[in-house]
C-alpha positions, 0 to 999 in steps of 0.5 A: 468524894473530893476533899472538899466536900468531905470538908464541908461535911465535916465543917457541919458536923462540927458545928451541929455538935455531932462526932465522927461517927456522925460524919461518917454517916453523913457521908455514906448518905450522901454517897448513896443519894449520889449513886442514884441521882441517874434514876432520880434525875430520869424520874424528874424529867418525865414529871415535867414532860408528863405534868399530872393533874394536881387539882384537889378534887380530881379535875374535870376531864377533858373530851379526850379523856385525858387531860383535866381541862383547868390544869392541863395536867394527865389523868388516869393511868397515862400519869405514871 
C-alpha cells in the first residue's frame, strides 16, 4: 500500500474520531477489497455484457424465450 494512502486513511480516521486500532482495520479492509477487485471486476463486466431483466413483475418473455421484450434483459437461468 503506497504512503499516500496509508495517509489518507489515517487523515479520516483522525478526523471521524477513531484511534489506531481503527486505522489498522481500515487498512486491512482496504487490502482485502483490493485483493479481490480481479473477480470483482470480472463479475461486472459479465453483468454489462449479460444485462438481467430487472422488471418488478418478471417481464414478459419474448418469442425465444429468453429476453423480457420491454427491458431486453436475460431471463432464466442464462442470467448468471
Amino acid at each position: 500500500m503506497s504512503r499516500d494512502c496509508l495517509v489518507a486513511i489515517g487523515s479520516a480516521v483522525v478526523r471521524a474520531g477513531g484511534d489506531l486500532d481503527d486505522a489498522r482495520h481500515l487498512r486491512t479492509e482496504w487490502e482485502r477489497l483490493g485483493a479481490d477487485r480481479r473477480g470483482r471486476v470480472d463479475r461486472l463486466r459479465y453483468d454489462a455484457a449479460h444485462p438481467r431483466c430487472r422488471c418488478v413483475d418478471g417481464g414478459d418473455v419474448d418469442e425465444d424465450g429468453r429476453r423480457c421484450e420491454r427491458c431486453y434483459g436475460l431471463i432464466g437461468q442464462e442470467a448468471g
